[in-house]
N, C-alpha and C positions, 0 to 999 in steps of 0.2 A: 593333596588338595582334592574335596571332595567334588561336585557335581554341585550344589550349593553355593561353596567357595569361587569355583570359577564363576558360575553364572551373577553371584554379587559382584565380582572384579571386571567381568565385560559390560553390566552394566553403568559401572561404575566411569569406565573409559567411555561408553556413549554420551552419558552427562557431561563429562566434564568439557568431553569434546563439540557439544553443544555449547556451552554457557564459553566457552573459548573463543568459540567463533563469532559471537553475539546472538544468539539464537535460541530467545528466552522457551523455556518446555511449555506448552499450550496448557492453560490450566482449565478456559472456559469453553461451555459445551457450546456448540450451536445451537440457536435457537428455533425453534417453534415453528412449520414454515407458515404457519398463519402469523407471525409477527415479523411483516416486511422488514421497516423500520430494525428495529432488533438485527436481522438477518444483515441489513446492508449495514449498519452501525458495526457488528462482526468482524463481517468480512474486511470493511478497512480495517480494525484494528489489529486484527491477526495476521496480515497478511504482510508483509515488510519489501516484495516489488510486486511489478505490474507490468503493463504495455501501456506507454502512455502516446498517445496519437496527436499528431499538430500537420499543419496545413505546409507540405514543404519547399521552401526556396528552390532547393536546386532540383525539386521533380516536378518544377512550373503548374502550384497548387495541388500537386498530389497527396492524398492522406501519408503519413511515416510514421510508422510505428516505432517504439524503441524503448528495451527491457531496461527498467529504471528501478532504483532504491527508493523508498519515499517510507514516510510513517504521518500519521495521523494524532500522536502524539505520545507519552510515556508509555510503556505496555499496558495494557488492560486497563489503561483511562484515556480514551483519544477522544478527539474532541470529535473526530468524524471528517475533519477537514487534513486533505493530504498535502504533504510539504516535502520537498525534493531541493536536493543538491546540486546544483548544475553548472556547468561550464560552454562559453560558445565553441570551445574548440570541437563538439557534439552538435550537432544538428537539431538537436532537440530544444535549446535553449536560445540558439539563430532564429530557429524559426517563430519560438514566440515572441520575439524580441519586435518581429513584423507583422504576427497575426497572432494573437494570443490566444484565440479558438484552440480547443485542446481537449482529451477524452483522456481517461485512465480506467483502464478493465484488471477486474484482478477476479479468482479463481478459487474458490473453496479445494479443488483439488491440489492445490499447491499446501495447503497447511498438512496434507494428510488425512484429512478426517470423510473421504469420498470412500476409501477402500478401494476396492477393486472397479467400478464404476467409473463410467466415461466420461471426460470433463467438459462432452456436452449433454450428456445423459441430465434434465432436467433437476432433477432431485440434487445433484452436486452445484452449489446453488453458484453463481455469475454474478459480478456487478459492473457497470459502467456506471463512473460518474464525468458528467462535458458539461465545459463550462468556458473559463476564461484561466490560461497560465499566464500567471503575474509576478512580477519582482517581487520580492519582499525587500523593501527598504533595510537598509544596513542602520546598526544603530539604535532600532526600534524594541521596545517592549515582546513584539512579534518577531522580529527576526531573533530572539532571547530565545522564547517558544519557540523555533522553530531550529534551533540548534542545541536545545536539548532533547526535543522529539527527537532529530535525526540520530543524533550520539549515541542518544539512549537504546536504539532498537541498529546503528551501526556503527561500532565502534570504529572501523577501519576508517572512515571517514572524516575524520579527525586528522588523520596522520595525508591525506592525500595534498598534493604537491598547492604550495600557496602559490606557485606564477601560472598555477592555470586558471586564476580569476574564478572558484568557484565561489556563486551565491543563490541565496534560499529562495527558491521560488514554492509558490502555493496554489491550488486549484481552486477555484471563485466559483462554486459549483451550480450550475442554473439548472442542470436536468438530470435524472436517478432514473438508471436503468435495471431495474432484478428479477432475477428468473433463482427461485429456490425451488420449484415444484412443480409437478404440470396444473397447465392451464392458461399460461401467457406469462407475459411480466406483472408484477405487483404496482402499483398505483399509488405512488409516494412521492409527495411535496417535499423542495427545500426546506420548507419550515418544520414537517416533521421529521425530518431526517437531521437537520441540526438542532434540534430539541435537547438537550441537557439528558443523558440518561441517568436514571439510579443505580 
């Protein structure tokens, strides 16, 4: 076996062992950092966890961070709006249950596409989005949507235990935080951030 040969069969096991684990291969570039929008439209779709932050019960209103699953919808078509799996036996879903104020930050470093650069190094671009975590009703058109977004980008989650009462909740997003570049954060409305992309 030549030096060709092998290098076809290792990468062959990196593939396979991606699309196994649910972990679709990145096909879109990042965009432009003059196209905010774009950038943060990205970053949720690419990105499949986060830190999602809520106000917490048992740290008598402390911020609580906590590394979540969530997706934004099918790969490489998301609506831009993120949707998560939760259960109260987590602290994360108690506590919206009494404050629903809530943040989710996720990280262009995490896809890979930063290199060697720091994941606070400005050009590795950041997004917050805070808002409101909310139930999604069972039964609904949207909790439809919102459990083929999750499926779709984790399969494992499908198989997780049905007596720990998990249900879909969603981030009701009122304010967009993004840092792709220097010179501060970019200046992007709800409304152009949930704008329909092409």
């Amino acid at each position: 076996m030549g030096f060709k040969d092998v290098f076809f069969v290792c990468f062959l096991f990196v593939l396979v062992s991606i699309v196994v684990s649910g972990r679709e291969l990145r096909s879109i570039s990042k965009p432009d950092p003059d196209d905010g929008v774009g950038t943060a439209r990205w970053l949720a779709s690419q990105n499949t966890w986060g830190v999602l932050s809520t106000i917490s019960l048992e740290l008598k209103g402390a911020p609580f961070g906590n590394v979540v699953s969530f997706s934004d919808g099918l790969p490489d078509k998301g609506s831009g709006i993120p949707y998560f799996y939760l259960t109260t036996l987590d602290p994360t879903a108690r506590n919206a249950l009494k404050d629903e104020r809530a943040s989710l930050t996720v990280s262009e470093f995490s896809t890979g596409s930063c290199g060697k650069k720091d994941p606070e190094n400005p050009s590795c671009a950041k997004l917050t989005l805070s808002g409101k975590l909310k139930l999604v009703q069972g039964n609904t058109k949207e909790a439809e949507s919102a459990a083929s977004a999750l499926f779709a980008k984790h399969p494992e989650m499908k198989g997780w235990p049905k007596n720990h009462n998990f249900n879909f909740y969603k981030l009701d997003i009122e304010d967009i935080f993004l840092i792709d570049w220097f010179g501060g954060p970019k200046p992007i409305t709800v409304d152009q951030y949930l704008r329909p992309r092409m």
